[in-house]
N, C-alpha and C positions, 0 to 999 in steps of 0.2 A: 642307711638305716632309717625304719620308718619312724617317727613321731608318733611318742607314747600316748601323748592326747588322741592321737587318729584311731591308735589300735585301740584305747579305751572305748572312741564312739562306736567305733567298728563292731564289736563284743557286743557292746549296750543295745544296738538295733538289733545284731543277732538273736543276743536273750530276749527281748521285748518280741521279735517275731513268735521266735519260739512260745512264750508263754501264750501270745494270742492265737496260737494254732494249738496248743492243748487245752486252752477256754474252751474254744470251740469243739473241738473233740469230746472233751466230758459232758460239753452242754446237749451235745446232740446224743452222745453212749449212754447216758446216766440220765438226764433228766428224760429226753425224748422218750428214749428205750426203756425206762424205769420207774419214774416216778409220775412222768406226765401221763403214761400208758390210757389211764381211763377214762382220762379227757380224752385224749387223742382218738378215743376209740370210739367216740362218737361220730366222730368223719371218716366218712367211706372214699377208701381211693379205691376205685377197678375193682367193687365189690366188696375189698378189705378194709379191715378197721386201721384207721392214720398209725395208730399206736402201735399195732403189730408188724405194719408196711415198717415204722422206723427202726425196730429191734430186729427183723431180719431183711430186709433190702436196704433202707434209707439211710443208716448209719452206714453202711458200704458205701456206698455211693457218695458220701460226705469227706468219708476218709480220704477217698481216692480224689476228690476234688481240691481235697487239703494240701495231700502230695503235690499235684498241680499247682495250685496258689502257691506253698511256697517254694517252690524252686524257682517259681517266678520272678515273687519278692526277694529272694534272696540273689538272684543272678541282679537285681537293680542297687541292691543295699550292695553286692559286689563290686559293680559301676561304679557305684555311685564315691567309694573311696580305693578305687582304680588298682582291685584285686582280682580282677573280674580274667576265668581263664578264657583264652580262645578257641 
């Protein structure tokens, strides 16, 4: 049987990843794509305005880097309390 303390820590890094992977996600969906827009859209990326490059390319691209970071993170917070599959 595991150690209730462990599965506590265990959990608590989970939830703490998790919320710092939807920080990031509303930070770049909502602020970038939404409110920061017309700042942003004073820099030109490849012609386009920042602001509109992050509402339909750059939030993709964010996401899918998210996915990547955490399964990262999470295969080491695995490790790390030796749940980790093979």
């Amino acid at each position: 049987m595991v150690d209730r303390e462990k599965l506590e820590a265990y959990w608590k890094k989970n939830l703490s990843l998790i919320r710092n992977v939807l920080i990031v996600w509303f930070l770049v969906s909502y602020l970038a794509g939404i409110l920061l827009v017309d700042v942003l859209n004073t820099i030109k990326i490849g012609g386009y305005p920042l602001g509109f490059w992050f509402a339909q390319q750059g939030s993709i691209y964010v996401f899918v880097a998210l996915i990547f970071i955490y399964a990262k993170l999470m295969g080491k917070i695995d490790e790390e309390f030796d749940v980790a599959e093979d």
